[in-house]
N, C-alpha and C positions, 0 to 999 in steps of 0.2 A: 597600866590598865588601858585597853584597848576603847580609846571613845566610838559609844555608840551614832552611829549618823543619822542625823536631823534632817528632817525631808518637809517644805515648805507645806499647810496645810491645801489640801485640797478639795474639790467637790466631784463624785461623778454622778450622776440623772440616768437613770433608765426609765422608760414608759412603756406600762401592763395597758392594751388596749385588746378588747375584749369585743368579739363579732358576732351582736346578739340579734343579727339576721338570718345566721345560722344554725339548726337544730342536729348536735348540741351547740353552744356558742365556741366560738374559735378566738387562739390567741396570736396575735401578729410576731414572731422570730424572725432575724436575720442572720444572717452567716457571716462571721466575721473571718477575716483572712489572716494568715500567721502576721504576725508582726517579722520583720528580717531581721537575721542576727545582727548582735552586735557586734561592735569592733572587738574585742575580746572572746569573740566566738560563741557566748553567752545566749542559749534560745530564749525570746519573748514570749508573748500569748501565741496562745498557739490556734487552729481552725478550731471554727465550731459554730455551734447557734447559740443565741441568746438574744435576753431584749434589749429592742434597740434602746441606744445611748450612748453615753460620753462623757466626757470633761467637761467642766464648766469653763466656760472661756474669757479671758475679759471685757471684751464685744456683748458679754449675754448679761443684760441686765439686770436679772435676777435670775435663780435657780430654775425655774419651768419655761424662762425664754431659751435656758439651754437644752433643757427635752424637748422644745417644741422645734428647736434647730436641728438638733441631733436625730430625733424622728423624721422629719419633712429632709433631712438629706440623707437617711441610711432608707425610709421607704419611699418617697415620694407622696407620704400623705399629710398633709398637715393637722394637730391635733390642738386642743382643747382641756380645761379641767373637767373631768367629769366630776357629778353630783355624788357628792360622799359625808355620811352624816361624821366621819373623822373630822376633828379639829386638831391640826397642827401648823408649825408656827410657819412654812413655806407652801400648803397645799398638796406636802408629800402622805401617800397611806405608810409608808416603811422608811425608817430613816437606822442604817447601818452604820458601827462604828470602829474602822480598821486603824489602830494607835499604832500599828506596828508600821504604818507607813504612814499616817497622820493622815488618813485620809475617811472622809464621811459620805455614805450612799442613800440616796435619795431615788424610792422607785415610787412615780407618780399613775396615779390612775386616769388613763389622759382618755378622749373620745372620738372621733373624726371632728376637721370641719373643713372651712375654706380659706382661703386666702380673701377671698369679696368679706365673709363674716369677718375677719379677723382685723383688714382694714377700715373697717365700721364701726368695729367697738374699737379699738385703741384711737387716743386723738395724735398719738406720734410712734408711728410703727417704729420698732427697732432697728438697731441696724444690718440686721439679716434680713428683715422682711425686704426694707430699703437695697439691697443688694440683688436681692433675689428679682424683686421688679426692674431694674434696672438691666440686669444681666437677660433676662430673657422680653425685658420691654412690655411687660405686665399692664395690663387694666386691670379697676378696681370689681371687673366683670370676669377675670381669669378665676378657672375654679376647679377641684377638683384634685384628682392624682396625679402629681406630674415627675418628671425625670427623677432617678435617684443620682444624687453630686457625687457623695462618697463612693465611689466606686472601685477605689484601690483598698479602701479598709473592708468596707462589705460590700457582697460579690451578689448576694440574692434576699430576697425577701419571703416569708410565706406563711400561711394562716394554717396555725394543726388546732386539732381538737385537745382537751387537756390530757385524756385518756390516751392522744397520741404522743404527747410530750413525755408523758409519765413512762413510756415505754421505750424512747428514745435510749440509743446506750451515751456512753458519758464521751463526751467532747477528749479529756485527759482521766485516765481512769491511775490513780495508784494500787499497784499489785503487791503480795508478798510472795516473792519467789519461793518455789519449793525446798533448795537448800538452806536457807537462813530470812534473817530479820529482814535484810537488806528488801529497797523498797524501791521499783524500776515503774518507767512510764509508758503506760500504753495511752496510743490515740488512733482517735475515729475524727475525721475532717466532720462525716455528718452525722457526730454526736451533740450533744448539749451540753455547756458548760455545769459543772456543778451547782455552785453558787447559784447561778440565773433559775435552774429547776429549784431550789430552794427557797430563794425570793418571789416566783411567780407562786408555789403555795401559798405563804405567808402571804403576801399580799392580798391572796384570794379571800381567804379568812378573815383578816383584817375587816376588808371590806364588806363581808358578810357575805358570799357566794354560797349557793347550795351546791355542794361538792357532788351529790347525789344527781343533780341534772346538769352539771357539769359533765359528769363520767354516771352514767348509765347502769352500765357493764360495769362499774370500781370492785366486787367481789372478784368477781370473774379474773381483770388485770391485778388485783394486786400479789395471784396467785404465783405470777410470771416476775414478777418484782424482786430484784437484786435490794438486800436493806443497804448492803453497803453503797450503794448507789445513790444512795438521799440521805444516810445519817438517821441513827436511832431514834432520836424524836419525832422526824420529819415519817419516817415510815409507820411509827407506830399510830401516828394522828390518824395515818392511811387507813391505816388497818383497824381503827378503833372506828371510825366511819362507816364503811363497809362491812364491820358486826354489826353495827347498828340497824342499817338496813335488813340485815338478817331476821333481827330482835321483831324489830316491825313488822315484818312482811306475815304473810294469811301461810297456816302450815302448808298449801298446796305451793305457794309461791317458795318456801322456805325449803323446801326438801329437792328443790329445783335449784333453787343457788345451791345450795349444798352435794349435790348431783347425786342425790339419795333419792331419784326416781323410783317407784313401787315396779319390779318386774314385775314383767307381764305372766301372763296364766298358764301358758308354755313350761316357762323357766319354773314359777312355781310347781309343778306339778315334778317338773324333772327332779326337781334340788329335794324334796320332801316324799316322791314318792316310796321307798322304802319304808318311813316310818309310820304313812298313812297307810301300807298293806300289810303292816307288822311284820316285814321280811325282816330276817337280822342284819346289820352291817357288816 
């Protein structure tokens, strides 16, 4: 009997930061680069966006010193916990559990700040922070968005709307070829990883976001919506949304989503006049 392999446990941190400056609010993605093959010719992760994050490191003192490291070096922004009436046992909103690799995901709901706030409230910065000032020679007055470090893993940064994420095609898409079962890979370098659209809804929810001033337009997009693309659950939550809105709205608003506009007096007349002049048809 073939022994199954034992993979040491692990932790990865992603961070949902949410840009509620902007109307609708925007969520911060990066594009992560393939990983290069292995020596066995074997492909890794492959392009795509998702939220930033990473491995927990042994350097990171706890679980959100590594989102806070992994953020400020895949954006250049440094972030923060945000206020969330969730209680859990790290300060994460979602905590995922992959046993097939031994590994646990943790996506935090994090906020902007600075490096001046950050060196003010801790009374012994980490040793990233420690690193980070040293390496570019920091005051406890440097502030703001600065260089992104990781720069061979992710390539770029950028803020979409949820309604643009949700339309995004998928990073790795699996197909069912037209001749058989068999099941082949297509990619988009600027698609969105699966997973990551998955965990930024759930998250959303979690948290308590109104999906409805999130996405505006959500009737409208989810018309355009692949299900396979999100997974039965995740689409149908969409779609059960977006009735709601329906249910709600004034009939004038309602026959507008529904694009059951009243023709005009024109067309009326055209489509009817025969049976209003008792011509026969």
């Amino acid at each position: 009997m073939k022994k199954v392999q034992e993979f040491p446990e692990t932790a990865t941190c992603f961070g949902l930061l949410i840009d509620q400056n902007q109307v609708p609010p925007r969520i911060i993605l990066v594009h992560n680069n393939a990983d290069p093959l292995k020596p066995n010719g074997e492909e890794g992760k492959s392009d795509g966006y998702g939220l930033p994050g990473g491995g927990k490191e042994t350097k990171d003192q706890t679980l959100f010193h590594a989102i806070r490291r992994e953020f400020r070096s895949e954006t250049g922004i440094w972030v923060k916990l945000a206020p969330t009436k969730r209680k859990s046992e790290f300060g994460e909103v979602l905590r995922e559990f992959k046993p097939w690799v031994n590994n646990i995901v943790y996506t935090f709901h994090v906020e902007p700040t600075t490096l001046e706030e950050i060196v003010k409230e801790e009374e012994e910065p980490d040793e990233f922070i420690l690193e980070v000032m040293k390496n570019n020679k920091l005051t406890k007055k440097y502030l703001g968005m600065e260089r992104i470090i990781e720069t061979m893993e992710s390539e770029r940064s950028m803020s979409l709307t949820l309604g643009s994420i949700l339309l995004m095609p998928l990073a790795v898409k699996k197909e069912y070829m037209t001749d058989g079962p068999f099941r082949a890979l297509s990619k988009n370098r600027e698609g969105i990883f699966f997973s990551h659209r998955i965990r930024i809804i759930k998250a959303l929810d979690i948290i308590g976001y109104d999906f409805l001033e999130l996405v505006p337009n959500l009737f409208e997009i989810i018309e355009k919506l692949d299900p396979e693309d999100f997974g039965e659950g995740c689409y149908e939550f969409l779609s059960d949304i977006a009735s709601l809105k329906i249910m709600s709205s004034s009939d004038s608003a309602r026959r507008q989503l529904l694009n059951m506009a009243r023709p005009d007096e024109e067309e009326l007349i055209e489509k009817y006049q025969d049976w209003a002049t008792g011509t026969p048809r």
